[in-house]
N, C-alpha and C positions, 0 to 999 in steps of 0.2 A: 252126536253131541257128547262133550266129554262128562263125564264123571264128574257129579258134586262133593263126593268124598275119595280125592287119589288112595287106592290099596296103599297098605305099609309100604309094596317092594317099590310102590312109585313115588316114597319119600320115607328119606334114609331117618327123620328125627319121630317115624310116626309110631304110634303107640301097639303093643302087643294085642291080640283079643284079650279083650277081659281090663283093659283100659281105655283114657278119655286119652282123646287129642284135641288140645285145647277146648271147645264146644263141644263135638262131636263125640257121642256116647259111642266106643266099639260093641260090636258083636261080643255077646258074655259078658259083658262089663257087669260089674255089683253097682247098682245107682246108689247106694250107699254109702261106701267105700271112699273115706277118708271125713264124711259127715259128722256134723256134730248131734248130739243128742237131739235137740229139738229138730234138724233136718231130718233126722230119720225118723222121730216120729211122725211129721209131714208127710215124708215118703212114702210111711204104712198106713196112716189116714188116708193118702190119696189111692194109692191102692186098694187098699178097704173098700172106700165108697167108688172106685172104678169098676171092681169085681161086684159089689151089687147092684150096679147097673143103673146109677143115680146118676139123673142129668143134674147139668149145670155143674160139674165139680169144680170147675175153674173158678166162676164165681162164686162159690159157697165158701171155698179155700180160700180165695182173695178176697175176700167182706172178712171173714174171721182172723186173718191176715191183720189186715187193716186196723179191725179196732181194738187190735193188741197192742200193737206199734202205737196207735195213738192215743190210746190212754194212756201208755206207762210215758209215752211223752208228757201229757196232762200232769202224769201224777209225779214227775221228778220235776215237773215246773210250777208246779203248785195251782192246776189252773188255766197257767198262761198261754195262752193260744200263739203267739206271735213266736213269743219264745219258745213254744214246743214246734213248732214247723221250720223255724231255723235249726234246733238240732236234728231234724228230722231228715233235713235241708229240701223242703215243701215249701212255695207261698203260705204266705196267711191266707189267702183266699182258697188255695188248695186244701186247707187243714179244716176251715168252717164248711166249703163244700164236701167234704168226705163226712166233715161228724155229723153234719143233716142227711145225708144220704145213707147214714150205717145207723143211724137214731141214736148217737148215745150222748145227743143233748139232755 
């Protein structure tokens, strides 16, 4: 079966170790590397709680994720639900189902 990631020598535009090709993290890459501030904080929170061995990191990160995003959508609309999911670019139905499911009715 062939390779899901071709070696660099078997494509000429592909990235060095220690870089990304397009999706694809190389060998030694810094997952950090060109991040912004809050992504690397993410970064070393999710490593944090991988290294102590805490299930569910995906969802604990993606709930606290979420209801960051969607309050401060809340609080630049004053509120408005409809209008916070259009910036968000969520349904209105997407936006009331997340804030009953994350509690921050």
């Amino acid at each position: 079966a062939p390779a899901l990631v071709p070696s660099p020598s078997a494509r000429p535009d592909a990235a060095v170790a220690g870089q990304t090709v397009g999706d694809v993290v190389q060998p030694g890459a810094e997952p950090n590397a060109g991040a912004t501030a809050w992504e690397q904080a993410l970064g070393a929170e999710a490593k944090e709680l991988l290294l102590s061995g805490k299930p569910d990191v995906w969802d604990l990160l993606t709930r606290r994720f979420e209801s960051r995003i969607i309050n401060a959508a809340l609080a630049v609309t004053k509120g408005r639900r409809i209008e916070a999911a259009q910036k968000l670019g969520i349904g209105r139905n997407t936006i009331t189902r997340k804030i009953q499911e994350l509690g921050l009715e």
